[in-house]
N, C-alpha and C positions, 0 to 999 in steps of 0.2 A: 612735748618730749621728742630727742631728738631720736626713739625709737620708732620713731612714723615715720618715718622718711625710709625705713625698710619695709615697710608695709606699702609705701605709696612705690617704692619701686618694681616690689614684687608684683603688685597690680597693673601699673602701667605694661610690664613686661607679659605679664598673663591674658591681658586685653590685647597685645599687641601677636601673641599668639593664636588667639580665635580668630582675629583678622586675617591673619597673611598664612596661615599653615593649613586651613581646614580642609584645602585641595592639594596637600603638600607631598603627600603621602604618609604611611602609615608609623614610617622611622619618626619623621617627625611627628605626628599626632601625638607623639606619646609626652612632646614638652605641656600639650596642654592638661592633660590630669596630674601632671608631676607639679606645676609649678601651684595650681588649685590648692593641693593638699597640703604644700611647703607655704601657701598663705592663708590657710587654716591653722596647720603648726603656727604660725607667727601672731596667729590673733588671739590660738589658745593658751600661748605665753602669756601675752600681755593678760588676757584675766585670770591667768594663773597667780600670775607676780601681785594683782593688785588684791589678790581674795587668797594672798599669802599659802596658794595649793602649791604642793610639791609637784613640778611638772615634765621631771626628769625623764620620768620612764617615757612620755612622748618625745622627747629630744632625743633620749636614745635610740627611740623608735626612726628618727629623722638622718642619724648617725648613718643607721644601715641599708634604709633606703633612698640616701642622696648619694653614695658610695657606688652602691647597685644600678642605680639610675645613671650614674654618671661613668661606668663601664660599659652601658648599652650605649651613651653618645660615641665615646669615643671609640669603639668596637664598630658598629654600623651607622655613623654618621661621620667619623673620622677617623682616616686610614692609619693607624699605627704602623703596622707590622706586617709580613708574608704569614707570620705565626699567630699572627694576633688572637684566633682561637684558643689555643694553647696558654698563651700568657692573660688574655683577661679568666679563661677559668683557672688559672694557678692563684691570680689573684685575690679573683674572688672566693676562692677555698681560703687561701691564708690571713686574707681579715674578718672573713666570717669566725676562725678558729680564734684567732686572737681579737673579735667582740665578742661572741660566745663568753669566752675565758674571764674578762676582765668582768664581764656583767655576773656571771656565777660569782666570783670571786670578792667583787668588790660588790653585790648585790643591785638588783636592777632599779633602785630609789636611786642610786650614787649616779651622776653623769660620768659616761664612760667617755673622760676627758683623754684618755691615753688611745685609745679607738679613735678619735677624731682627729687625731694627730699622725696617729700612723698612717689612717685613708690620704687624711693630702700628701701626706708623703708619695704614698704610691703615686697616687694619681699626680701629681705633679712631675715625678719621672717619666712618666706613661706621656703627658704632655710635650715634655720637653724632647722625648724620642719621637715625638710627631712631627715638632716642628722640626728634625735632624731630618728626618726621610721627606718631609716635602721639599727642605733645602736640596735636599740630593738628589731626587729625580730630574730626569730628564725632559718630561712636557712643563712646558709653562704654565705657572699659575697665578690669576691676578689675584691677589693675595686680597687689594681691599673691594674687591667684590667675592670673595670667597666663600662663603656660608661657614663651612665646617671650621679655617683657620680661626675664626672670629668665635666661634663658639671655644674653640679649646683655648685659645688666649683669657678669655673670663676667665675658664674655668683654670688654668694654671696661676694667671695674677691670685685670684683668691684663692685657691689652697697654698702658693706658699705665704701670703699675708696673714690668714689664719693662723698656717703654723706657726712663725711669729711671734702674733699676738698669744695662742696661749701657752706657747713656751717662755715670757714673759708676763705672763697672767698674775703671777703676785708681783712683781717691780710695779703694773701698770694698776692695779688697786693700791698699791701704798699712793700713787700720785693721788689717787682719787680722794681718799680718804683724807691727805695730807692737803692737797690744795683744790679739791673739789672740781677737778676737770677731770672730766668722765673721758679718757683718751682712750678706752678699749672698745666705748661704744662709739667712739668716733671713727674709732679705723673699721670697724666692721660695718659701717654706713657706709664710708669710703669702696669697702672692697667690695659691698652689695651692690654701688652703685656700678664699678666698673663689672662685673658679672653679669649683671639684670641690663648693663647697657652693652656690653659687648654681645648676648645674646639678644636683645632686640633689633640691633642692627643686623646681626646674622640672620633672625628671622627675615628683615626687610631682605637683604640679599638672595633670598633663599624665596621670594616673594616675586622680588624683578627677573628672577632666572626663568622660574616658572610662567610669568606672562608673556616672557621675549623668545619662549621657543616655539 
């Protein structure tokens, strides 16, 4: 199945974590329990899907802590803002409010598809005003030995290709159903791949800085 191929990425990337960060410091320590539990998520899926369990309420659970997770990288691992305190907790109050909302609402069995779409939203702004202010300072920064550019590039490629994808979520099941090419689980292999690989090479960066000072 072509859903292994996110499980082998998130692995490689997770072993590639205990390798190069375990001396990295503690911002970084924290990719290694986040990515553990995101490929536990991934395996609890798959025997979710195969023993037909509804496995939503852990995906939503995945919702609010990849969201959370990924305002601690880019808060203390990648410089946004002079305010950047300010705007990751406004943040994080307003899509805590509006998951909150949608899971009471639409009940916590239903995947809070509308939550996972407004997080990349955020966070794909939050990205792209990163890369605005590093353009715009003033020291130099080698951009492909960077650690932090490389980790927020994943993470901006896939949240808007997510978005994307499931804002076209029914056009891309009618294919599926219509001609049996599974193109949503394609692009999300795609967009795992460039995420799990632009952060394992950020780890490596972030690996050769550490040994070269």
């Amino acid at each position: 199945m072509i859903v292994y191929l996110n499980i082998l990425f998130e692995l490689i990337c997770f072993l590639l974590a205990l390798i190069t960060l375990t001396k990295a410091g503690k911002k970084w320590l924290m990719f290694i329990p986040y990515l553990f539990i995101v490929l536990g998520i991934e395996l609890w899926g798959m025997y979710a899907y195969a023993q037909k369990i509804n496995s939503n309420v852990v995906y939503n659970f995945y919702v609010l802590l990849n969201f959370v997770f990924i305002q601690f990288v880019l808060h203390k691992i990648c410089t946004i803002t002079t305010n950047r305190d300010r705007t990751n907790v406004l943040f994080l109050f307003i899509f805590t409010l509006f998951f909150v909302s949608e899971v009471y609402y639409f009940g916590y069995k239903n995947f809070a598809v509308k939550s996972i779409i407004f997080s990349y939203f955020l966070i794909s702004v939050q990205c792209l005003y990163y890369f605005y202010t590093l353009l715009k300072q003033d020291s130099f920064v080698n951009l492909p030995q960077h650690a932090p550019f490389w980790l927020a590039a994943g993470i901006l490629f896939h949240a808007i290709g997510s978005t994307v994808s499931y804002l076209f979520y029914d056009y891309l099941v009618t294919i599926y159903l219509e001609l049996g090419i599974p193109v949503r689980q394609i692009i999300f292999v795609f967009l795992n791949f460039i995420l799990y690989g632009s952060w394992s090479y950020a780890f490596i960066c972030k690996y050769r800085q550490r040994i070269s000072s």
